[in-house]
C-alpha positions as CSV (number, residue, x, y, z in Angstrom):
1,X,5.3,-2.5,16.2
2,X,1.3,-3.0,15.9
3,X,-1.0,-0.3,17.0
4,X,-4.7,-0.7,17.7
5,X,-7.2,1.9,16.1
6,X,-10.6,2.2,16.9
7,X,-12.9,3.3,14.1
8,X,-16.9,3.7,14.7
9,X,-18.4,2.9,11.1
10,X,-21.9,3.9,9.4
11,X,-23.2,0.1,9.3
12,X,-23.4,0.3,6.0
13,X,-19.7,1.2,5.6
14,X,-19.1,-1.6,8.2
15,X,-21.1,-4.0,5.6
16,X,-19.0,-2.4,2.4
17,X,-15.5,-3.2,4.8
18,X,-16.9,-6.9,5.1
19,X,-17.9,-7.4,1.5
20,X,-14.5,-6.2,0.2
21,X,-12.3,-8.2,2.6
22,X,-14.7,-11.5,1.7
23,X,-13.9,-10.3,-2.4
24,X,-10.2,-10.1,-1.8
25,X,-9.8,-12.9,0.4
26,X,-8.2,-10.9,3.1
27,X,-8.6,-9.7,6.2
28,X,-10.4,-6.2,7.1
29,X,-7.8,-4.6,8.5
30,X,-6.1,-5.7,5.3
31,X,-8.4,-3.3,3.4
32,X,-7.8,-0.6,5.7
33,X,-4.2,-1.2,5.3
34,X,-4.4,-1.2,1.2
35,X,-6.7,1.8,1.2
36,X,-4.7,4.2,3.5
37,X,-1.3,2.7,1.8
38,X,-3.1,4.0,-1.7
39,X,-4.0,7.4,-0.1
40,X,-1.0,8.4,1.9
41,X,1.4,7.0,-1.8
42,X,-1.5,9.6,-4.2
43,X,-0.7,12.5,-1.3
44,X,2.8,11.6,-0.9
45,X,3.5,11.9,-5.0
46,X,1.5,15.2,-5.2
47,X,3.8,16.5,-2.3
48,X,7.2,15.4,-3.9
49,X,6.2,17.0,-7.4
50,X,4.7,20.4,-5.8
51,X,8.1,20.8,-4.0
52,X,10.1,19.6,-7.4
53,X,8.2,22.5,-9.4
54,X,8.6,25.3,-6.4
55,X,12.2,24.1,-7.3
56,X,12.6,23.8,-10.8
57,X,9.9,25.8,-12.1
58,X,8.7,25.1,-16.0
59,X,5.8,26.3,-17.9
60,X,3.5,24.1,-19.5
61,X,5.2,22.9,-23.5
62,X,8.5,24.7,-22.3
63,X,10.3,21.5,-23.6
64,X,8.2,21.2,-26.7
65,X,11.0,21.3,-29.7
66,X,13.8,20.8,-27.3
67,X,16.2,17.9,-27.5
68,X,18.1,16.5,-24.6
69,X,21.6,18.1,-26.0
70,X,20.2,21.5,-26.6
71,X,18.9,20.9,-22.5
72,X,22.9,20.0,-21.3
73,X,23.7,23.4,-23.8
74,X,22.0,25.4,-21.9
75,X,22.5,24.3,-18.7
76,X,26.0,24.3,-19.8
77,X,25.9,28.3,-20.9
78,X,23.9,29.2,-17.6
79,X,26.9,28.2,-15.5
């Protein structure tokens, strides 16, 4: 499904929006497309690791010195 979006533009963002498409051989709304893809994937990633570390909460250089096997041991002892 396609939606239409109106966007009123400072005409000098209107003229960057034209310059960029012409650069990339593409399309405006291409742009647009590209640049809130970009945005929404930065957000998205900053929302998946604050909820991983409200999870699993470490301290900076908590694994420093730690090998994987002496991870499993005490995950292994903590259950």
């Amino acid at each position: 499904m396609t939606v239409r979006k109106n966007f009123l533009l400072d005409d000098e963002i209107a003229k960057h929006l034209e310059e960029i498409a012409k650069k990339e051989n593409c399309t405006q709304t291409d742009v647009i497309k590209t640049m809130i893809e970009e945005k929404y994937e930065k957000y998205s990633i900053q929302e998946k690791l604050e909820a991983f570390r409200s999870i699993v909460p470490m301290r900076a250089g908590s694994l420093l010195g730690k090998s994987i096997q002496s991870i499993k041991t005490e995950i292994g002892a903590n259950l």
